[in-house]
KENU-219083 format. One record per residue (C-alpha): residue in one letter; x, y, z. Coordinates in steps of 0.25 Angstrom, whole numbers, padded with zeros to 4 digits, always signed. Layout:
residues N
aXYZ;...
//
This chain:
residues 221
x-0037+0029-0041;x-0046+0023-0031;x-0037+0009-0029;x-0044+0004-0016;x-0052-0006-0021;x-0047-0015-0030;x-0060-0016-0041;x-0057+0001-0042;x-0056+0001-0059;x-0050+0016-0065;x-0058+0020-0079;x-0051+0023-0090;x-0054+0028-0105;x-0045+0021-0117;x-0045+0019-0130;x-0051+0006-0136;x-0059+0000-0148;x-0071-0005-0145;x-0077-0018-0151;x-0079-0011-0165;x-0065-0007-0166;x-0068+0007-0164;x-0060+0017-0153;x-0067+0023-0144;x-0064+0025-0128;x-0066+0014-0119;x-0066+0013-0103;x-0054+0005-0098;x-0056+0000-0082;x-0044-0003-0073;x-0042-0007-0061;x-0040+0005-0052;x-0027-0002-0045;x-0022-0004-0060;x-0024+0011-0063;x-0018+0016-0050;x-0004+0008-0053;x+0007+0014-0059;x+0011+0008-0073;x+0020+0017-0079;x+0033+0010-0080;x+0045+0018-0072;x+0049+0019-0056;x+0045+0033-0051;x+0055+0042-0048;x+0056+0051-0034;x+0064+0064-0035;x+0074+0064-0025;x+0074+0071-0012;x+0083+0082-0013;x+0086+0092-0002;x+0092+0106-0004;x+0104+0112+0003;x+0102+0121+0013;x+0108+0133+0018;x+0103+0131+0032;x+0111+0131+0044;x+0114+0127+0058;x+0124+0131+0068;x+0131+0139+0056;x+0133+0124+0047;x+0122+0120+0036;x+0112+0108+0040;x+0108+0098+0031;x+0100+0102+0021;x+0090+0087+0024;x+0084+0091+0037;x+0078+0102+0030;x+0063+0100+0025;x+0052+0109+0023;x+0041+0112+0033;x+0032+0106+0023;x+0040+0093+0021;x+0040+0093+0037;x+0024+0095+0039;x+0024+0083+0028;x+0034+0072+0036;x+0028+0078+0049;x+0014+0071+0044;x+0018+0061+0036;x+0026+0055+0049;x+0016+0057+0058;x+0024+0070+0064;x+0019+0078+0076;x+0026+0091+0076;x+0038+0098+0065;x+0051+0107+0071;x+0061+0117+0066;x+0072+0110+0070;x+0081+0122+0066;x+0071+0132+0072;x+0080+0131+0087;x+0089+0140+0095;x+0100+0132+0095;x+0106+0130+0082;x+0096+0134+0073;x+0094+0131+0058;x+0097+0143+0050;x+0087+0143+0036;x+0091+0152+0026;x+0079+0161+0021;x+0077+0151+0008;x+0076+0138+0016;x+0062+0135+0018;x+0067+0121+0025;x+0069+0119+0040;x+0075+0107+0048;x+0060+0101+0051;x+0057+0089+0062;x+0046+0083+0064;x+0043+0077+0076;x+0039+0062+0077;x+0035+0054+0089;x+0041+0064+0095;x+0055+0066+0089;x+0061+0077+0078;x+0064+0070+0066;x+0069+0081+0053;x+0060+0081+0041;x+0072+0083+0031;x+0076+0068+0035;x+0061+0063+0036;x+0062+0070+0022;x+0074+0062+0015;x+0069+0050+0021;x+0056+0049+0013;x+0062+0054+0001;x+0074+0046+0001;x+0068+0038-0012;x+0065+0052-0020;x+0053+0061-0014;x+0040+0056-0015;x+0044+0041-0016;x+0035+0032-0010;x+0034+0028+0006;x+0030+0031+0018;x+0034+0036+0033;x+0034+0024+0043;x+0032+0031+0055;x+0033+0017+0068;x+0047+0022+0072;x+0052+0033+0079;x+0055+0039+0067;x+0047+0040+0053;x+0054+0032+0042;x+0052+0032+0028;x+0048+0019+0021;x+0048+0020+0006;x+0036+0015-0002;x+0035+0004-0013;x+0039+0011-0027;x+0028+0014-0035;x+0026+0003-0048;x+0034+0008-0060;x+0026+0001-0069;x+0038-0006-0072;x+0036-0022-0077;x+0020-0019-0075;x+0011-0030-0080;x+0000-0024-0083;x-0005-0024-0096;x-0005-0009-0102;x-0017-0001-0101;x-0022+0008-0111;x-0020+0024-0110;x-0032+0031-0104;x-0038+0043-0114;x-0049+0051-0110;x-0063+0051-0119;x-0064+0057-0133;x-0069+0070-0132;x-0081+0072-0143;x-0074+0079-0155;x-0064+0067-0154;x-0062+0052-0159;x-0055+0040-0161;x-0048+0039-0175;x-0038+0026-0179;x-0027+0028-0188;x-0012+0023-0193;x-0007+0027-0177;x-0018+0021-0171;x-0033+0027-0165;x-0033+0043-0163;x-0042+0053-0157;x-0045+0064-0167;x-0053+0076-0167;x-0066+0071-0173;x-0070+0085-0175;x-0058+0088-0183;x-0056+0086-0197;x-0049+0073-0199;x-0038+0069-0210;x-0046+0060-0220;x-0033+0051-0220;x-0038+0042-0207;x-0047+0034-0212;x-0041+0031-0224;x-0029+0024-0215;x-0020+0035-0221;x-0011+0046-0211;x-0017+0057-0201;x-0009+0068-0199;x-0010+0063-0184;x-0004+0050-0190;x+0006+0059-0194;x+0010+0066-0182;x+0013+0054-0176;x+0021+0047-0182;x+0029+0061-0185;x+0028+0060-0169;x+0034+0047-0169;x+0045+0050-0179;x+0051+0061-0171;x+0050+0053-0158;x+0057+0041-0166;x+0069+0052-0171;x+0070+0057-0157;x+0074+0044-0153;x+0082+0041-0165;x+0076+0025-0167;
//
């Protein structure tokens, strides 16, 4: 949705009478803003950040399981912080990190202005409020910091009036049809219940209120 210029409209098909009273498809335009705007009432929900143990070791005692990361998750926080090289901070003589066969992780830096800083904590600290909550990496000090984003809008206490649903066009062996629940689209190359137009039940009328029966039970009103 292209928003960057404010008389940028979005097209959409709906339902509607026209001035004769019959349905048919019509055109709905809205503001291209508008149409790129969450409305669906709810805040969004980040999955946690959750780090698996590890039997990883050094110096014969288990490390910490957060300064693991992938080398993929490194590569990413190396260009999202403007980071020049990466290092296998286990990979050394001296007190080495010992990875089991099934760890895939490894104790990553990347270096920035010129320091080792560890992935795993870079990691934490952008998910701290779920994994892909909103922010960015402020990158002026001597080390990246994370700054979290303004939620996305949940729709909640919107006021804006309500939209009508978007439908796609009839294809050519269907039509409009009004009955007891309302307008319908039938199979107009379908043999149809004569009990329509006389303002008497469809069998879709039928199926729907049987629907809305059993939903009713369910919930014991």
């Amino acid at each position: 949705m292209d928003t960057s210029n404010p008389s940028n409209v979005a097209l959409y098909n709906i339902v509607g009478q026209d001035q004769s009273g019959n349905w048919r498809v019509q055109q709905m335009v809205m503001p291209a803003q508008e149409a790129a705007t969450v409305n669906l009432p709810g805040a969004i929900a980040y999955a946690p950040y959750v780090v698996a143990p590890t039997q990883a070791t050094r110096g014969g005692s288990g490390i910490n399981p957060m300064y693991l990361s992938l080398q993929i998750e490194a590569q990413e926080i190396m260009t999202e912080v403007g980071g020049t090289s990466l290092l296998d901070e286990g990979n050394t003589l001296v007190f080495p990190v010992i990875y089991p066969a099934n760890e895939p992780r490894r104790v990553w830096d990347v270096v920035f202005k010129g320091e080792a800083l560890n992935v795993g904590m870079l990691l934490s600290m952008k998910y701290a409020n779920g994994v892909g909550a909103p922010g960015h990496w402020d990158t002026s000090g001597s080390d990246p910091v994370w700054v979290s984003d303004p939620p996305a809008p949940t729709g909640t206490g919107d006021t804006r009036p309500p939209r009508p649903m978007p439908v796609r066009d009839l294809l050519p062996n269907e039509k409009f049809q009004t009955g007891l629940m309302g307008v319908g689209i039938i199979r107009a190359d379908l043999q149809q219940n004569q009990e329509a137009p006389k303002g008497q039940f469809t069998a879709d009328d039928r199926a729907t209120l049987q629907t809305i029966y059993q939903i009713v039970s369910r919930l014991g009103i």
